[in-house]
N, C-alpha and C positions, 0 to 999 in steps of 0.2 A: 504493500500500500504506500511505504515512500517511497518508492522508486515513480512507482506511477503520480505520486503527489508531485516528485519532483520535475518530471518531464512534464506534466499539465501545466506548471508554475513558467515552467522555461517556452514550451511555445506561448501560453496566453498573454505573454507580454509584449506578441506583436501585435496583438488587438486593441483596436480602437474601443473602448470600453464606451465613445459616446457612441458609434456605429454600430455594434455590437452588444447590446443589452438584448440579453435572453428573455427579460420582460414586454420587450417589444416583438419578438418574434413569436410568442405563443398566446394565445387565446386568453382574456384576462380573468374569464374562471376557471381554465388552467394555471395561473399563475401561485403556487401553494407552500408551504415551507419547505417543501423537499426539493425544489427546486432551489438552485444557486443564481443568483445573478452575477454576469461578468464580472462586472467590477469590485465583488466580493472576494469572487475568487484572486483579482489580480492583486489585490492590495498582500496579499502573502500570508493570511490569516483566514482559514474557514471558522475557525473558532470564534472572531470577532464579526460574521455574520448576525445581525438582529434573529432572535426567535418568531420574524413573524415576516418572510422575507416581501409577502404581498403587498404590507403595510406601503412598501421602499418604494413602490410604484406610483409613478406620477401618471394620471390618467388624463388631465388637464393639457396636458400638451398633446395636438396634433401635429403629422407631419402637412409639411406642407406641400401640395400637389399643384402638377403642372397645369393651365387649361386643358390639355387633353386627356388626360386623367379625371379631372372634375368633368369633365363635358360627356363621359363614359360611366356618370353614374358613381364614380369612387369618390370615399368621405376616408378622412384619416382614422373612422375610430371602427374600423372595420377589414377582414381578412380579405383581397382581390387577387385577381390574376397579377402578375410580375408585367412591371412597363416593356419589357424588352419581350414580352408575348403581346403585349399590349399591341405594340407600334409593329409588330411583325402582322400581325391582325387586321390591322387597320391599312398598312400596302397591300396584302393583298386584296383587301375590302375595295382598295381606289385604284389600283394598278400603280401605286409609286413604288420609287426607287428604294430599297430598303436598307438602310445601313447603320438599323439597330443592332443587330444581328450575324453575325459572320455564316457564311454558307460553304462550306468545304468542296472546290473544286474536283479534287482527282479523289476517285474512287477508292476504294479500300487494297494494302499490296495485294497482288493474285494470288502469292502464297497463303496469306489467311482467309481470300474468300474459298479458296480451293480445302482449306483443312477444316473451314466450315460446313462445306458442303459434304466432303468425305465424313465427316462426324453423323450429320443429318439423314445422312442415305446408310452408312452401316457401321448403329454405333453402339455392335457390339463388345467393342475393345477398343482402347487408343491406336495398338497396332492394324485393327482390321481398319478403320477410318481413315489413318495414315495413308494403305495402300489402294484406298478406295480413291482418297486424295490424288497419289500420283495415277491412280487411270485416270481419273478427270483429266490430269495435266497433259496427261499423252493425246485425250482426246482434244482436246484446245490445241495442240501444235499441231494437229493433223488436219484440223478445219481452217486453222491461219499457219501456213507453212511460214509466210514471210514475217511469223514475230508479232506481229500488229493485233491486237485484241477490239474486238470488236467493240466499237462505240467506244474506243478511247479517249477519242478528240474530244467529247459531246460530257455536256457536264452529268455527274451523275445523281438524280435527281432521288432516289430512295435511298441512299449513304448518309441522310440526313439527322437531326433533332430530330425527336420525335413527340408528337402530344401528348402530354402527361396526361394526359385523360384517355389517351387514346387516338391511332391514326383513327381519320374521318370515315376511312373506308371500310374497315373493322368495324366503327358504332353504327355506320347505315347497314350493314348486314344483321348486325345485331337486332336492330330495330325491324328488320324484314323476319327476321327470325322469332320478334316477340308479336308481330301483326300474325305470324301464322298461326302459332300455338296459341299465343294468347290476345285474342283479338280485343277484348277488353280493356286491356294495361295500356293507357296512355303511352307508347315508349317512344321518345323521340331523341335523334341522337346528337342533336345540337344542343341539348334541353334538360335532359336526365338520363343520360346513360354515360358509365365512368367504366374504364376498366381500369383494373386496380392488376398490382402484382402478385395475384395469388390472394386466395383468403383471407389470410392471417391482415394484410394490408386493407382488404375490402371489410371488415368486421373492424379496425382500429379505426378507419373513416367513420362507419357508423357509429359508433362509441361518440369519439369527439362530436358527434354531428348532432346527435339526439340527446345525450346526457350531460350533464353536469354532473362534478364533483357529492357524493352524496347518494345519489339516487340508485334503484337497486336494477337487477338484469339477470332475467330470468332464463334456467336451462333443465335441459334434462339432464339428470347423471343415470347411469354413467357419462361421463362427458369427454371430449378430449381437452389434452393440457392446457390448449389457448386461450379456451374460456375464463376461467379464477384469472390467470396472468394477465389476460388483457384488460380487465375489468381493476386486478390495483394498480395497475400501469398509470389508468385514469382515475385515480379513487373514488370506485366504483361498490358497489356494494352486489357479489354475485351470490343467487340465490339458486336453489339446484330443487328438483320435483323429480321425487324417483320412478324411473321405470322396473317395472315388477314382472320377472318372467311367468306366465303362463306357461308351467312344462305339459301340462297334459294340454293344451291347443297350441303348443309351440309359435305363444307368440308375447310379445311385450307390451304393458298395457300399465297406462298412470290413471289416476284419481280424479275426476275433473274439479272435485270440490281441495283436494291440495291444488291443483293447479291455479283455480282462482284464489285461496288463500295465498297462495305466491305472488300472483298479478295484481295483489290490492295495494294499491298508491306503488308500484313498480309502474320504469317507463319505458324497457324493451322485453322482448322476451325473442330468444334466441331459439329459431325451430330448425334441426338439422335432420332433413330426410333427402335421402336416405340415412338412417343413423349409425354415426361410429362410438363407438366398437357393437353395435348389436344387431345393426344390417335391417334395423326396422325402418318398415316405410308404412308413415302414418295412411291409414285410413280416408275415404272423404270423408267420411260419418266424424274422424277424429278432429280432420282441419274444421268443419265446421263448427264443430262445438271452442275447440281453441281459437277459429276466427270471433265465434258469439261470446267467448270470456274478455278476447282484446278490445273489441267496443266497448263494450260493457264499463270497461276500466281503463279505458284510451290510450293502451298498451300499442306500441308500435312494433309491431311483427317483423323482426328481419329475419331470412329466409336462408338459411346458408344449405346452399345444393350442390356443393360439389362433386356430387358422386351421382 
């Protein structure tokens, strides 16, 4: 722990402690004792941190914003998209010249899109990938004997940034994808569809999104690890409703009257079907009664379906 104390003290002293306040980059009811703020840590003393570090927060001061920031809706006391998506946003919106932004000319070297692609098509071992690799290579010098890789000249336009919410052409599929199954969901992909990296990412969004510090988050146990952990991550309050095997009808089955005792003054409840580790897939008979307890108690339902 001093070694790590000491290497934190050594880089954080290149931080601008007024640029850099941890208080400004997170959500101000996230802001909680457990949190440090920079300029605590740089003074060389976590011990002389205040017992109450939220207190420390000046909430009175806004930043100040450009007109085109202002003119897009953004106030200083609130979380937005980053100007430099902003203004890349707004060229393509008007067709100008862009030079918020850097755009990386030349394509990725052959050799890593080639050991990427060897990976992708067989990757049952680093060595079988490898030599999946160099067949690619052989077949690329036998289609350009003279060296030249095709569309070299020409800049390459998917080597890019990519949208943190998602490429555009991935959330309009998605959106076609929830019009068919489910024709009723609103799902628009300019609007309300995010793809996240994996679960664990998509479930930490909701948390910050819907909860506050305090509030409880409901699940079934057995459960997996990420639940409890993500919930004091956020100081969160997780609450569990057990599932009870049915061995003579080989199937697993909860209590609707524990489940509303759980959802009373709770503000998410966490349904995961198909369920891990028990392989149960709730009933319609069962969403409807657990959709009838989250009205009831204006429980917001998130949905984790990865499986």
């Amino acid at each position: 722990l001093g070694h790590v104390r000491s290497m934190l003290m050594k880089a954080i002293k290149y931080i601008r402690p007024s640029r850099c306040r941890l208080a400004d980059c997170v959500p101000r009811n996230f802001v909680s004792k457990q949190i440090v703020p920079v300029r605590w840590v740089e003074s060389g003393s976590l011990d002389s941190m205040p017992s109450h570090a939220e207190e420390d927060v000046d909430t009175s001061k806004k930043a100040k914003l450009s007109p085109v920031a202002q003119a897009n809706g953004q106030t200083g006391g609130q979380i937005t998209e980053s100007t430099i998506r902003l203004m890349t946003r707004l060229a393509i919106q008007h067709g100008a010249v862009n030079l918020s932004q850097g755009f990386p000319n030349e394509p990725p070297p052959p050799q890593m899109a080639l050991a990427a692609a060897g990976a992708l098509l067989d990757g049952s071992s680093p060595e079988a990938a490898l030599a999946m690799a160099a067949n690619l290579e052989g077949l690329l010098a036998t289609q350009h004997p003279d060296g030249e890789e095709n569309g070299s000249e020409s800049r390459d336009l998917l080597s890019q940034y990519s949208f943190p919410f998602g490429l555009p052409l991935l959330r309009t599929e998605l959106q076609k994808y929830y019009e068919r199954f489910y024709p009723g969901l609103p799902a628009d992909a300019d609007k309300n569809l995010t793809v996240v990296l994996g679960a664990t990412e998509g479930f930490a969004c909701s948390l910050r999104t819907l909860c506050e510090p305090g509030d409880s988050v409901v699940f079934f146990e057995p459960f997996h690890e990420l639940y409890p952990s993500q919930c004091k991550l956020w100081h969160l309050k997780p609450v569990a409703v057990t599932l009870r095997e049915d061995t003579e009808a080989g199937e697993w089955r909860f209590e609707e009257a524990e489940l509303e005792a759980a959802l009373t003054g709770a503000k998410v409840l966490l349904l995961n079907t198909p369920h891990n580790p028990t392989g149960k897939v709730f009933s319609h008979a069962e969403l409807e009664a657990i959709a009838k307890i989250c009205v009831k108690h204006d429980v917001v339902c998130v949905t984790d379906e990865i499986y």
